[in-house]
C-alpha positions, 0 to 999 in steps of 0.5 A, spaced: 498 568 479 497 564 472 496 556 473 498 551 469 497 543 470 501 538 466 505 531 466 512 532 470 518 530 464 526 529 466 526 536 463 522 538 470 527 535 475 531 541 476 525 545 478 522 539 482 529 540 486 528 548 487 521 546 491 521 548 499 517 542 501 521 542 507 521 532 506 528 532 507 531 526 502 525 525 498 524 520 495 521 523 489 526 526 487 530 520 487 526 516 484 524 521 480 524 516 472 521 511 476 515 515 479 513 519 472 513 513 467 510 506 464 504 505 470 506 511 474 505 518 473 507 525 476 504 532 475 505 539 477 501 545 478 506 551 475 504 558 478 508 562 473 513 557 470 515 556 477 513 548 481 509 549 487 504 543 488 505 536 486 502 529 486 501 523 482 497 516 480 500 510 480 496 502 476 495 496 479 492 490 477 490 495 470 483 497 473 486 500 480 489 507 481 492 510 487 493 518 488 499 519 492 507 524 493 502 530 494 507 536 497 507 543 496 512 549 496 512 551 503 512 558 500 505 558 496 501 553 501 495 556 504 492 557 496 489 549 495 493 548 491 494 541 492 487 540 491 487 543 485 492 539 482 490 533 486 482 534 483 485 533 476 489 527 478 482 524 479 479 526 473 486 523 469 485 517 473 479 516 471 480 518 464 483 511 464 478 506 460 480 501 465 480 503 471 475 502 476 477 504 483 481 510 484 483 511 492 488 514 496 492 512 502 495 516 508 497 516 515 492 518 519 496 523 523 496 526 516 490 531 517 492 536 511 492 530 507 485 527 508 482 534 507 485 534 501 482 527 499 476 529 502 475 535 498 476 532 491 471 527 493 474 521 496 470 518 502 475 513 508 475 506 506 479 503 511 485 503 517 490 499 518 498 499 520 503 496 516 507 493 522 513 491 519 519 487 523 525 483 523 525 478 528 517 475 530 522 469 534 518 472 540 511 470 537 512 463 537 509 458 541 511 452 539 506 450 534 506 446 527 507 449 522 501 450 517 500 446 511 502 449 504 496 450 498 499 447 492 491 448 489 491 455 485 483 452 484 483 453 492 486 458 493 482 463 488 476 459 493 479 462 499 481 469 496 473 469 493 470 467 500 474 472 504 475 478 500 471 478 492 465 476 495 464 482 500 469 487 496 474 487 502 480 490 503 486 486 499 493 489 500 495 487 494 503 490 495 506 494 502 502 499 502 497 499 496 490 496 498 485 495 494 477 492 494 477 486 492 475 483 486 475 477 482 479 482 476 485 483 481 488 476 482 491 472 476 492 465 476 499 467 475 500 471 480 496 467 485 501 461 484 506 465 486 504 466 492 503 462 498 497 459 501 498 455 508 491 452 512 490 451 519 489 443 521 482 445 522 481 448 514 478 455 517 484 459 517 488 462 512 494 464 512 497 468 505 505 471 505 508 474 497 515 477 496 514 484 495 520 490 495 520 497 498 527 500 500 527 493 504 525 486 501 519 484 505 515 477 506 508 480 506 504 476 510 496 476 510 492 474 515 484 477 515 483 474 521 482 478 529 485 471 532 492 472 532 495 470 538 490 465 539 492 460 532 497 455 534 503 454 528 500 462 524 507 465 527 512 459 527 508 458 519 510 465 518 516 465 521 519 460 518 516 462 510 520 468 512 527 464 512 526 461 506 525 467 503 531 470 505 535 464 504 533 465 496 535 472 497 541 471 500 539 477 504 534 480 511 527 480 508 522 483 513 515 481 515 510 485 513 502 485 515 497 490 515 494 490 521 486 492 523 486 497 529 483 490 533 488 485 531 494 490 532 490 490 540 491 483 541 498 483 540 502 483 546 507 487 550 513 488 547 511 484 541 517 485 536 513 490 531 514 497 529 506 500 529 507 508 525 501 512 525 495 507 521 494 508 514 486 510 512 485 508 504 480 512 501 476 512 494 471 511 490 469 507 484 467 509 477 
């Protein structure tokens, strides 16, 4: 069986199509374009002329790179050929000059996907669920809601304490998190986001706009005390209503949240927790 790896073209669509991955609706094929160009790349391994394996890498913040839309013909499964072409995935993002951090992230019920990830070299990072949920009314307690931070000098401050200094996991979009560092926020980006701070200044809360099928307030609370801090849900739900009021549509609220801080919710809280996410990768 001759092998070959390239970059995937439009031209390659059809062939993408005739895959037996047995992913009903696969958003690959239906973002196809988007996935396979500016910062987004998308590669396959051909075994004489026919797609069996395929996967990608997508940038962000210009020195991170996330791995990623690994799926193989059913047919041809049992050969490594994920790691193959996942092998030379990591040495094309590490081809970059820029990039600085290469990583993966899959669900932890995923087990192929972490062997693969694991032979290529990438070490577990991190675990998290991205709870996601329309209605958080039920986690109200009756608090104020928290104070806006205007200050981008402020913010930066918090951002540097909480994540840059101990290289933290961020989650910079719905499922894309990274370790921190001072290159990933940009002044422009952190004005566009919201900072609110408890009424004893110890606590921060951290909410942006993001879009995945579904529009999102991404909320970020680096902290176990989530029932225990009065005013966090009400700040929450209230930033999330604003949001939807300038879409003029349903934004969901989105938070990645540790296995520890997921236990502290209570019983039939209102968010949907699938299998957590494990980040792995490595630096240059």
């Amino acid at each position: 069986m001759e092998k070959k790896i390239r970059p995937l073209t439009i031209e390659d669509l059809p062939k993408l199509k005739a895959m037996e991955t047995g992913i009903d609706d696969d958003y690959v094929i239906r973002v196809f374009d988007r996935i396979s160009t500016g910062n987004n790349k998308l590669f396959g391994l051909f075994a004489n002329d026919q797609l069996v394996s395929v996967g990608g890498l997508s940038i962000f913040a210009k020195q991170y790179a996330m791995l990623g839309r690994m799926r193989s013909d059913l047919r041809f499964r049992g050969n490594d050929l994920s790691t193959s072409l996942m092998s030379q995935v990591l040495d094309e993002a590490f081809k970059l000059p820029d990039i600085k951090w290469v990583g993966a992230n899959t669900q932890e019920e995923n087990i192929p996907a972490q062997r693969v990830l694991k032979k290529i070299g990438l070490a577990e990072k991190h675990i998290s669920y991205g709870a996601s949920a329309l209605n958080i009314s039920s986690l109200k307690s009756g608090g104020t809601p928290w104070e806006r931070l205007e200050d981008v000098s402020m913010k930066r401050q918090w951002l540097r304490k909480l994540f840059v200094e101990s290289s933290a996991v961020f989650p910079y979009e719905c499922y894309y998190p990274f370790p921190a560092s001072e290159e990933m926020f940009e002044d422009r980006q952190i004005a566009d986001w919201n900072f609110f701070v408890n009424p004893k200044g110890d606590r921060v809360l951290i909410t942006k706009k993001d879009f995945k099928k579904y529009y999102y307030l991404h909320a970020v609370y680096p902290f176990d005390d989530l029932m225990d801090q009065p005013g966090l849900w009400e700040t929450i739900s209230l930033a999330q209503e604003q949001l939807a009021s300038k879409l003029r549509k349903d934004a969901h609220v989105w938070m990645d949240l540790t296995k520890q801080q997921a236990s502290t919710l209570p019983d039939g809280h209102p968010f949907n927790l699938p299998s957590p996410w494990m980040l792995f990768g490595k630096g240059r």
